[in-house]
DRENNUSE-842110 format. One record per residue (C-alpha): residue number from 1; x, y, z negated; residue in three letters. Coordinates in Angstrom, 1 decimal, padded with zeros to 4 digits, m for minus. Layout:
N
i:NUM xx:X yy:Y zz:Z aa:Ala $
...
This chain:
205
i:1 xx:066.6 yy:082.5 zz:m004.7 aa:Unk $
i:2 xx:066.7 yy:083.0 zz:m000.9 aa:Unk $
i:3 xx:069.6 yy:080.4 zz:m000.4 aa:Unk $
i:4 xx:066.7 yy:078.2 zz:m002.4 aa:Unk $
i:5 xx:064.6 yy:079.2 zz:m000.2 aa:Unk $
i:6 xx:066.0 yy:079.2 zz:003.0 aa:Unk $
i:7 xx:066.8 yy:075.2 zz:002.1 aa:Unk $
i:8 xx:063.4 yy:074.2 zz:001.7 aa:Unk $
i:9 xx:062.3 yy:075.8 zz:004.7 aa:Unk $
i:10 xx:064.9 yy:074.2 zz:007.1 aa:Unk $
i:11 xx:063.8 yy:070.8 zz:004.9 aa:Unk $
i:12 xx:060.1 yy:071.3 zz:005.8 aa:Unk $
i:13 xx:060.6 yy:072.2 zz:009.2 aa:Unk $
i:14 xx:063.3 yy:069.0 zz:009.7 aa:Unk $
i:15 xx:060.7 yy:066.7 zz:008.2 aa:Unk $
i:16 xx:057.8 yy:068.1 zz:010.1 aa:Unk $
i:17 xx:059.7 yy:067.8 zz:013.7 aa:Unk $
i:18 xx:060.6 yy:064.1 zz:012.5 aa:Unk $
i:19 xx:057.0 yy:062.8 zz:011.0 aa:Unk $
i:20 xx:056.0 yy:064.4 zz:014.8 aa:Unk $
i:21 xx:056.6 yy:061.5 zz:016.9 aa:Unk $
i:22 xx:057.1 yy:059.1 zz:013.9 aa:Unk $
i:23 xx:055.9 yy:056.1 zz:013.4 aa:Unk $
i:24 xx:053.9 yy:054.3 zz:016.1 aa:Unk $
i:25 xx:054.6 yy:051.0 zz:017.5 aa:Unk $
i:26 xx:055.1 yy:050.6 zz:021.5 aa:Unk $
i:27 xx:054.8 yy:047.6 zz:022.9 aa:Unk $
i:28 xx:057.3 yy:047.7 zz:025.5 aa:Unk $
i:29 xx:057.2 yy:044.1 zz:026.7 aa:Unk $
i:30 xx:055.1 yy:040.7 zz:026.3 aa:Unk $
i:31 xx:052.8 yy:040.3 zz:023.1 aa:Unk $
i:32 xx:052.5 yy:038.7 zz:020.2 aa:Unk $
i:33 xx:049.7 yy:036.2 zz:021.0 aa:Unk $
i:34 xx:052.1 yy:033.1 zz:020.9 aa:Unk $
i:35 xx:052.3 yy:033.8 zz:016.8 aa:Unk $
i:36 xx:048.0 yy:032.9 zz:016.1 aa:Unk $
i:37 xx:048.6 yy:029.6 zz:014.3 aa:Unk $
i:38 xx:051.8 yy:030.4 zz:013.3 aa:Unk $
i:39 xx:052.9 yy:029.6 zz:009.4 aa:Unk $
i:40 xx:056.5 yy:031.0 zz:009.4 aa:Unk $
i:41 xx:058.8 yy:032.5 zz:011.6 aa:Unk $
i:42 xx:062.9 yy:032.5 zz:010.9 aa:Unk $
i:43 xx:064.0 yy:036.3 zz:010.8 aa:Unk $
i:44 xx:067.4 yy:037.7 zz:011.9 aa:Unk $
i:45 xx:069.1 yy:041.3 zz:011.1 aa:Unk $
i:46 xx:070.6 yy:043.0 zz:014.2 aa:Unk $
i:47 xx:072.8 yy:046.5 zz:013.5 aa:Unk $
i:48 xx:075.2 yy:045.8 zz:016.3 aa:Unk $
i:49 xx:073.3 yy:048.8 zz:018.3 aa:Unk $
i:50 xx:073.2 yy:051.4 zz:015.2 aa:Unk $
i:51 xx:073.8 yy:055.0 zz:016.5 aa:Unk $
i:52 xx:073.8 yy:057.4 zz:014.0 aa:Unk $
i:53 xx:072.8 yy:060.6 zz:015.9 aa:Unk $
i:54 xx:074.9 yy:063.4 zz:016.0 aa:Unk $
i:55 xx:077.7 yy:061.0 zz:014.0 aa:Unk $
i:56 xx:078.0 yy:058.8 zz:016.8 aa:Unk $
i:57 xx:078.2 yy:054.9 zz:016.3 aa:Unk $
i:58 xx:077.8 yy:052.9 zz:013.1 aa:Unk $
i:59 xx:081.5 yy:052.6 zz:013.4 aa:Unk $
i:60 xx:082.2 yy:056.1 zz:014.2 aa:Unk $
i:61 xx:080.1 yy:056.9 zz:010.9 aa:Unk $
i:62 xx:081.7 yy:054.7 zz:008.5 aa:Unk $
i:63 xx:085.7 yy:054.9 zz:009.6 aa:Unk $
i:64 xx:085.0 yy:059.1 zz:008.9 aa:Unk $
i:65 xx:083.3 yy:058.4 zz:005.6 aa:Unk $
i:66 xx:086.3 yy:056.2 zz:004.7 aa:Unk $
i:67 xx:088.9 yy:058.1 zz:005.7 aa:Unk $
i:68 xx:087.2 yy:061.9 zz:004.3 aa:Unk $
i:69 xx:086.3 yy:060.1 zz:001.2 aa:Unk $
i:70 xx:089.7 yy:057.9 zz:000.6 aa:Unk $
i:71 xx:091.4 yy:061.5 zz:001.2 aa:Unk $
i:72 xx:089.5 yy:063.1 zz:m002.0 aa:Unk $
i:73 xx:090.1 yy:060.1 zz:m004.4 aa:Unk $
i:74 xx:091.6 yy:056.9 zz:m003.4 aa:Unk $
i:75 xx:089.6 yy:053.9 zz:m002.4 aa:Unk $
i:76 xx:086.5 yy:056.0 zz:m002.8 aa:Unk $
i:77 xx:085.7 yy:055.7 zz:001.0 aa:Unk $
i:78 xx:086.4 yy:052.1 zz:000.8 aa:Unk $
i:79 xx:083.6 yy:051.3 zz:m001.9 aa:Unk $
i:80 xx:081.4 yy:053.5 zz:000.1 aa:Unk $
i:81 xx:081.8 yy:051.3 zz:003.0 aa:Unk $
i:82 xx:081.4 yy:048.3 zz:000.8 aa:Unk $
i:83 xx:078.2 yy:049.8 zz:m000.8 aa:Unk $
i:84 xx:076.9 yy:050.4 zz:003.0 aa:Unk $
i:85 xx:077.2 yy:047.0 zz:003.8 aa:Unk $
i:86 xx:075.9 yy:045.1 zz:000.8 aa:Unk $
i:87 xx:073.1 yy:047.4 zz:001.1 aa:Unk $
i:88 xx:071.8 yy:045.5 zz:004.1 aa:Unk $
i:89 xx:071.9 yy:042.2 zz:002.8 aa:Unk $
i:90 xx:070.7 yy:043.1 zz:m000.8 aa:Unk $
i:91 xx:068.4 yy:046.1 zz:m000.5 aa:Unk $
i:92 xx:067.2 yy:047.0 zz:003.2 aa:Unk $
i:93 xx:066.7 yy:043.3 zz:004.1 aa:Unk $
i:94 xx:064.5 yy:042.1 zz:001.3 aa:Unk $
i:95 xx:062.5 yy:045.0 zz:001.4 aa:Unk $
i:96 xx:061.8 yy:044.7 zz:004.9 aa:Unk $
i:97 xx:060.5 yy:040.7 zz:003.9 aa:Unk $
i:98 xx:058.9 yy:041.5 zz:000.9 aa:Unk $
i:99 xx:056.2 yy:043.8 zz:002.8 aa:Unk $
i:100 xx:056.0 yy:041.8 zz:005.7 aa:Unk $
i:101 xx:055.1 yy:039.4 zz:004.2 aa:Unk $
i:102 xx:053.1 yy:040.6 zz:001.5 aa:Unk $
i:103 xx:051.2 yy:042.3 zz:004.4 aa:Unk $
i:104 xx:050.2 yy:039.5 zz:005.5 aa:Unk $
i:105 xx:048.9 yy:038.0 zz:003.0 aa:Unk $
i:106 xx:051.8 yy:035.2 zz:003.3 aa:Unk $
i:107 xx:049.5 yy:033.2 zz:006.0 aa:Unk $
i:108 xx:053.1 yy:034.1 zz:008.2 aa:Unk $
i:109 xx:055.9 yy:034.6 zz:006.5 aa:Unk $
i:110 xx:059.5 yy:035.5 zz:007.5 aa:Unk $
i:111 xx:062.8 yy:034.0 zz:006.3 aa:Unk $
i:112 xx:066.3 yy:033.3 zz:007.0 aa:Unk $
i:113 xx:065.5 yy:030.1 zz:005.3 aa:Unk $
i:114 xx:062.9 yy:029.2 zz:008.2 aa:Unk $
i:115 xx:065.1 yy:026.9 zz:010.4 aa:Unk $
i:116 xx:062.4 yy:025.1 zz:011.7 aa:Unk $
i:117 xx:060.4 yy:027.8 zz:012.6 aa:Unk $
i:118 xx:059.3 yy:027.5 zz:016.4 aa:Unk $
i:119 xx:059.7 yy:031.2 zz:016.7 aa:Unk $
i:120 xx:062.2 yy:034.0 zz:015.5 aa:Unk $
i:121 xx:062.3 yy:037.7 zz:014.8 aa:Unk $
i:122 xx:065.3 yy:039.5 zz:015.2 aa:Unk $
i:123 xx:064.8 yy:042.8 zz:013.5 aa:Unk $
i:124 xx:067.2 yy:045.6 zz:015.5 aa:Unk $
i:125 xx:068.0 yy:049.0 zz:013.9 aa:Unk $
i:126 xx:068.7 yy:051.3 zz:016.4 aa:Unk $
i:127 xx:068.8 yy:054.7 zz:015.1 aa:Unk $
i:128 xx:069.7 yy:055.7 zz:011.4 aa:Unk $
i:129 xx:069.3 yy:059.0 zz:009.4 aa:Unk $
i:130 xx:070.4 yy:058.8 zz:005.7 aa:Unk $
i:131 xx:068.3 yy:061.8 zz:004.4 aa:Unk $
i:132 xx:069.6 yy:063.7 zz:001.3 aa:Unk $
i:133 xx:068.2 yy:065.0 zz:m001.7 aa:Unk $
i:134 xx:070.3 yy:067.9 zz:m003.7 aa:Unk $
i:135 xx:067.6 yy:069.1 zz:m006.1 aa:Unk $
i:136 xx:066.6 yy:072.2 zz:m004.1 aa:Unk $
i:137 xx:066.1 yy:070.8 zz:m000.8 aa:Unk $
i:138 xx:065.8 yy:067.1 zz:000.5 aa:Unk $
i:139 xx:065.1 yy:065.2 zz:003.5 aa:Unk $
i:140 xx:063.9 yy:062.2 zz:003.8 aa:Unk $
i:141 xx:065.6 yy:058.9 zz:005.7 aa:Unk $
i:142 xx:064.1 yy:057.7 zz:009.0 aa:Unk $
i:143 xx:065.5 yy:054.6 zz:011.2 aa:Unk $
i:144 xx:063.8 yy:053.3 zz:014.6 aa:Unk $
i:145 xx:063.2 yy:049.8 zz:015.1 aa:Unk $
i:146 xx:062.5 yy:047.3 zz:017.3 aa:Unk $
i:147 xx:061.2 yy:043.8 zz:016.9 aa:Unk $
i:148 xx:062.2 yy:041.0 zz:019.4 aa:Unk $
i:149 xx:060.2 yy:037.7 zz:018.8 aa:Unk $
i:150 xx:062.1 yy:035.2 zz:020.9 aa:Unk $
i:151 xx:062.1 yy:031.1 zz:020.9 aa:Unk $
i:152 xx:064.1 yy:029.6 zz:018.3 aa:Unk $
i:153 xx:065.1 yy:027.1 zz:020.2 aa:Unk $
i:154 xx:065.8 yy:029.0 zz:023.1 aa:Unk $
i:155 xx:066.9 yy:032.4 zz:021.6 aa:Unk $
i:156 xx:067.7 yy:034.4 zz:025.5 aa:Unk $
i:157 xx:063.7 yy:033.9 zz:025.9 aa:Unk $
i:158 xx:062.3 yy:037.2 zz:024.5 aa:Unk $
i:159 xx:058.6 yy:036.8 zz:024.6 aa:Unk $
i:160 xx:057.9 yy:040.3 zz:022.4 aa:Unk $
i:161 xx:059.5 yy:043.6 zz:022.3 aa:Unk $
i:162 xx:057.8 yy:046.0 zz:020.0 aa:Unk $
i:163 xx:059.8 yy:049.1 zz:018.9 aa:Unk $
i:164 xx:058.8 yy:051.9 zz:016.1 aa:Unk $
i:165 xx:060.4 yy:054.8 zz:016.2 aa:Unk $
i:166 xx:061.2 yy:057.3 zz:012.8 aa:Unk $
i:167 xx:060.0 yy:055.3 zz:009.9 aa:Unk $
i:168 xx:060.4 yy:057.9 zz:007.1 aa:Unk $
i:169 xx:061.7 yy:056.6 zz:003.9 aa:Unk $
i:170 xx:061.9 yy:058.3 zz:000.4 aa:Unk $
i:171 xx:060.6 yy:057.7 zz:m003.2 aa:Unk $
i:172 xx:057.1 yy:059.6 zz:m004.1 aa:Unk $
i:173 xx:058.2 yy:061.3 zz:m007.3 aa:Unk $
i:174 xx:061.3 yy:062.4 zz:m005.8 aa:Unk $
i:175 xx:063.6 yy:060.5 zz:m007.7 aa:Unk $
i:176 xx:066.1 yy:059.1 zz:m004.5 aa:Unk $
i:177 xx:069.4 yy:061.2 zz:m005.0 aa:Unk $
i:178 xx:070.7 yy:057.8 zz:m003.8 aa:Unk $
i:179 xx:071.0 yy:057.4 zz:000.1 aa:Unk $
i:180 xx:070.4 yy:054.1 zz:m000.1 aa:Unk $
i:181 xx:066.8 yy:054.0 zz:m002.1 aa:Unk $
i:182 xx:065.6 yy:056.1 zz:000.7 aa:Unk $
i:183 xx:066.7 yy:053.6 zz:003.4 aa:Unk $
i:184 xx:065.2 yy:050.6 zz:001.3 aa:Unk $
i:185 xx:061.9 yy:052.3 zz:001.6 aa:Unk $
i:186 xx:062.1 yy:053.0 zz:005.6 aa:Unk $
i:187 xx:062.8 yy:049.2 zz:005.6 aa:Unk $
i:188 xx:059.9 yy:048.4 zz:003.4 aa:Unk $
i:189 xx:057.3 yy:050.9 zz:005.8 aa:Unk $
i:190 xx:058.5 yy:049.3 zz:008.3 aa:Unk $
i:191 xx:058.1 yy:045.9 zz:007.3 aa:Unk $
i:192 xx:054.5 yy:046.6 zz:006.0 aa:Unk $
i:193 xx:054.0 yy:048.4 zz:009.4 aa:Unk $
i:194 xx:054.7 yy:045.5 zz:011.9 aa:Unk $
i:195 xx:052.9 yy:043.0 zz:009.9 aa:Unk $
i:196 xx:049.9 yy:044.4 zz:010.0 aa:Unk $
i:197 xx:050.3 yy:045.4 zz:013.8 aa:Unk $
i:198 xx:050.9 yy:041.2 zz:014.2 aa:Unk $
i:199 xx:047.9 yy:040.6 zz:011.9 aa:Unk $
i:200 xx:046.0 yy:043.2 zz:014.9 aa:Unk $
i:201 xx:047.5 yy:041.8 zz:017.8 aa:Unk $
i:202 xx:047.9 yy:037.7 zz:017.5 aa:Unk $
i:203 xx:045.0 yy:037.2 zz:014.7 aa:Unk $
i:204 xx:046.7 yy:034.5 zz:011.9 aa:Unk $
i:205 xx:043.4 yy:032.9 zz:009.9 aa:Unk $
């Protein structure tokens, strides 16, 4: 009972220090007035900067899961790493669309299908926490962002930097013993988050 204890404590007090400075967008350079008018805007996935805190780089991260994993049951750490990837693409991504652009109200939507689009979003994870959830204790994801609107045309023109730091992720009822349903949902706040700071700062009609 105290070892239960003593979990959810550390988990409250982890979570409280976390939702602290959580979750307010900075606008650290240029604005977002160029998007009023704007339709569509092609979107882009950065993770090249991904630090995972205490684990060190993205790359750092992974190569330990791989080999610690692969050591306890052969190609286990390799399907891990494959799982972290696809993830991106199939779950974090998506999510991170689907609420921008349900957000706003699709009067400015986001794509990697948007070619044409006369501006583009590249979408940078910077900082990643997986969370955990073991039944007795959990803790929630959280990943900073920041959002750099450049010209399509001319992508080494940023016009916008925007960042957001410690977007908390997890599912209501609980129910995310999965690492990777928690991330989905930071992607999805986040998503919902910057549109409606666009829809504040460059009114779309």
């Amino acid at each position: 009972m105290k070892t239960t204890k003593m979990y959810v404590t550390m988990g409250l007090i982890a979570l409280a220090s976390v939702t602290a400075s959580a979750q307010k967008m900075v606008q650290e350079s240029g604005d977002l007035k160029m998007l009023a008018g704007q339709s569509k805007m092609l979107v882009e996935y950065d993770f090249s900067e991904l630090d995972m805190g205490k684990e060190g780089s993205e790359q750092d991260y992974l190569k330990k899961k791989r080999d610690d994993l692969n050591a306890k049951e052969k190609g286990k750490g390799d399907k891990f790493v494959e799982g972290w990837e696809r993830n991106k693409e199939e779950r974090y991504e998506p999510k991170f669309e689907e609420l921008f652009n349900k957000n706003t109200k699709d009067k400015l939507t986001i794509s990697k299908a948007n070619k044409d689009a006369k501006y583009k979003l590249i979408v940078k994870t910077l900082t990643l926490y997986p969370g955990y959830n073991i039944g007795i204790s959990k803790m929630p994801a959280y990943v900073s962002f920041t959002f750099v609107v450049v010209e399509t045309a001319n992508p080494t023109k940023e016009l916008s930097r925007t960042t957001v730091r410690n977007v908390v992720g997890s599912q209501t009822m609980g129910y995310d013993f999965d690492a990777g349903s928690r991330l989905q949902e930071s992607y999805a706040k986040a998503g919902k988050m910057f549109a409606k700071y666009v829809m504040k700062k460059a009114p779309i009609k």
